[in-house]
C-alpha positions in Angstrom: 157.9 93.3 -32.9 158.7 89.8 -33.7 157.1 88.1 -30.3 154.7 90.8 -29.2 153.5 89.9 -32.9 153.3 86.4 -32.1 151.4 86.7 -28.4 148.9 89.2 -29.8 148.0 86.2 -32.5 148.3 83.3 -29.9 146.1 85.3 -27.6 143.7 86.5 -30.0 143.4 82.8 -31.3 143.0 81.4 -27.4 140.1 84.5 -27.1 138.4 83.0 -30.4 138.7 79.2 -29.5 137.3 80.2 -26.1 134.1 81.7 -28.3 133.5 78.9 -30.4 133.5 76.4 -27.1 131.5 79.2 -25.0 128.4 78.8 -27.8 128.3 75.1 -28.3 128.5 74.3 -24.6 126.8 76.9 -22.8 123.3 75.5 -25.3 124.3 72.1 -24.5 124.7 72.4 -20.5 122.0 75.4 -19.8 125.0 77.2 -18.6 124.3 80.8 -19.5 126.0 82.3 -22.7 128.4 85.3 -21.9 129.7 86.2 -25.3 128.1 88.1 -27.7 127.3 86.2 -30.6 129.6 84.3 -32.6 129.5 87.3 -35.3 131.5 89.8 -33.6 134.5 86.8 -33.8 134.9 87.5 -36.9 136.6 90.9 -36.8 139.2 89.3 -34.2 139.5 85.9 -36.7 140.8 88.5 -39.5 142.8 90.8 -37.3 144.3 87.2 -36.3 145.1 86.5 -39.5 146.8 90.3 -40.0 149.0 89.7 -37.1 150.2 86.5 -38.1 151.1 87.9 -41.4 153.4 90.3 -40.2 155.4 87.8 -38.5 158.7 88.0 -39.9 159.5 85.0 -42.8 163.1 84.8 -42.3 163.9 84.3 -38.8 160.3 82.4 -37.7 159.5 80.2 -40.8 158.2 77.7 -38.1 156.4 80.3 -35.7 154.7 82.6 -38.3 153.4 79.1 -40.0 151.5 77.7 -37.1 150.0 81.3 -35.8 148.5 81.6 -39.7 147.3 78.2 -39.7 145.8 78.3 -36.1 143.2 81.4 -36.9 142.4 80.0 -40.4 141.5 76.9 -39.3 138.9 78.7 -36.4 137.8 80.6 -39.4 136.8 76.9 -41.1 135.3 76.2 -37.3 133.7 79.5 -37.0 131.7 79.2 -40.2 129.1 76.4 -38.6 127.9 78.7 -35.6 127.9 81.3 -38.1 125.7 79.4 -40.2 123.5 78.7 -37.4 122.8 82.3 -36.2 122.5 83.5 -39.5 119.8 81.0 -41.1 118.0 80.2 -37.9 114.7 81.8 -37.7 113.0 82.1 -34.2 109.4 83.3 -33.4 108.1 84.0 -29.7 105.8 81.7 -29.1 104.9 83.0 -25.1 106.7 85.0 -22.4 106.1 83.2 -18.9 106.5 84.4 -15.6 106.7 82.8 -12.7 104.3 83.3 -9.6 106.1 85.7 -7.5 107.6 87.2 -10.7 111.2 86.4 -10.0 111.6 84.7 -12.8 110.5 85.3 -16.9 111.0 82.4 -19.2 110.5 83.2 -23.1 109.8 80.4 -25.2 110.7 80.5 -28.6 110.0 78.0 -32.1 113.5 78.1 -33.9 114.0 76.9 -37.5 117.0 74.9 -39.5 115.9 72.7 -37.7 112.7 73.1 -36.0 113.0 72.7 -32.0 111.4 74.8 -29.1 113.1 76.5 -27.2 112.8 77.6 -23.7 115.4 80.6 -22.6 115.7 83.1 -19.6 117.5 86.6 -20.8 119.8 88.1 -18.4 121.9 91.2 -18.1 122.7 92.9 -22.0 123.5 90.0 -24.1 123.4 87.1 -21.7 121.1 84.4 -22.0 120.7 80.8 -20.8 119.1 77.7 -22.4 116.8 75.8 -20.3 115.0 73.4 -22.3 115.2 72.0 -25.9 113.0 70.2 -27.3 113.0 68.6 -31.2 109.9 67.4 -33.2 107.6 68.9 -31.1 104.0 69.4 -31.7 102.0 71.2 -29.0 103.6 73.7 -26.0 102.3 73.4 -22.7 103.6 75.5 -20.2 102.7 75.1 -16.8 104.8 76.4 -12.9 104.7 73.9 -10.7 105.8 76.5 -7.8 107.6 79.9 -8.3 111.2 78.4 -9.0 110.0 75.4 -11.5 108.5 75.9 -14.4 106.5 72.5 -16.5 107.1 72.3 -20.3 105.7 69.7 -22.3 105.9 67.0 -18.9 109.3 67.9 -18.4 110.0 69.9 -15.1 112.8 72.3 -14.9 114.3 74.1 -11.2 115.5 77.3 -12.4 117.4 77.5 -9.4 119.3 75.0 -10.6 118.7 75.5 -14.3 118.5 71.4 -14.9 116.1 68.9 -15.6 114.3 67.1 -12.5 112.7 65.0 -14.1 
């Protein structure tokens, strides 16, 4: 009980780690996002926390300290992207589609703090980031052919998903 005890709280705090990584770079790279949000961590952070507990005291002082430190401490990391889904307000500004309707870009304005936002949904809960932009004040939207879309003078390939220029 004592080391299946200890892999299910190692794994479980590799799983959450992974998370928190997956939503901070996914936005920052336009890679898409393949977890769900950063909410449903939460019951694996405290079911983390369970398991470490039951770690025996006596035998594992050393062991049962580090795998209750490790998931409290991606609780503390967790509570930022939990901050930032829960307080963030977004409103659609336009759905675009591209020419040969291969491709539908929504654009949204997102709040806390105030940046556009361009984003192409995939399958269930997927999504990918393809353009952010801060202190903006006007949206222009514009395809350039039926794979790059123009927003606001910047171009992006959505083959690619990356900036041209």
């Amino acid at each position: 009980m004592n080391k299946r005890t200890r892999i299910v709280s190692w794994s479980l705090s590799a799983i959450v780690l992974i998370w928190i990584i997956e939503f901070y770079f996914a936005s920052l790279f336009a890679y898409w996002r393949v977890l769900p949000s950063v909410l449903f961590a939460w019951p694996i952070i405290i079911f983390n926390i369970y398991c470490a507990l039951k770690i025996p005291v006596d035998k594992s002082k050393f062991y049962r300290w580090l795998s209750l430190t490790t998931p409290i401490l991606l609780a503390v990391i967790l509570i930022i992207p939990t901050i930032q889904v829960l307080l963030a307000k977004e409103e659609k500004v336009m759905t675009t589609s591209s020419p040969d309707a291969s491709y539908t870009v929504d654009i949204y304005e997102k709040s806390n703090p105030k940046v556009l936002v361009a984003e192409r949904k995939g399958p269930l809960w997927f999504k990918q980031h393809l353009y952010v932009e801060r202190n903006f004040d006007h949206v222009t939207v514009e395809w350039v052919t039926s794979h790059q879309l123009q927003i606001n003078q910047h171009i992006i390939d959505l083959r690619k998903a990356g900036h041209i220029q």
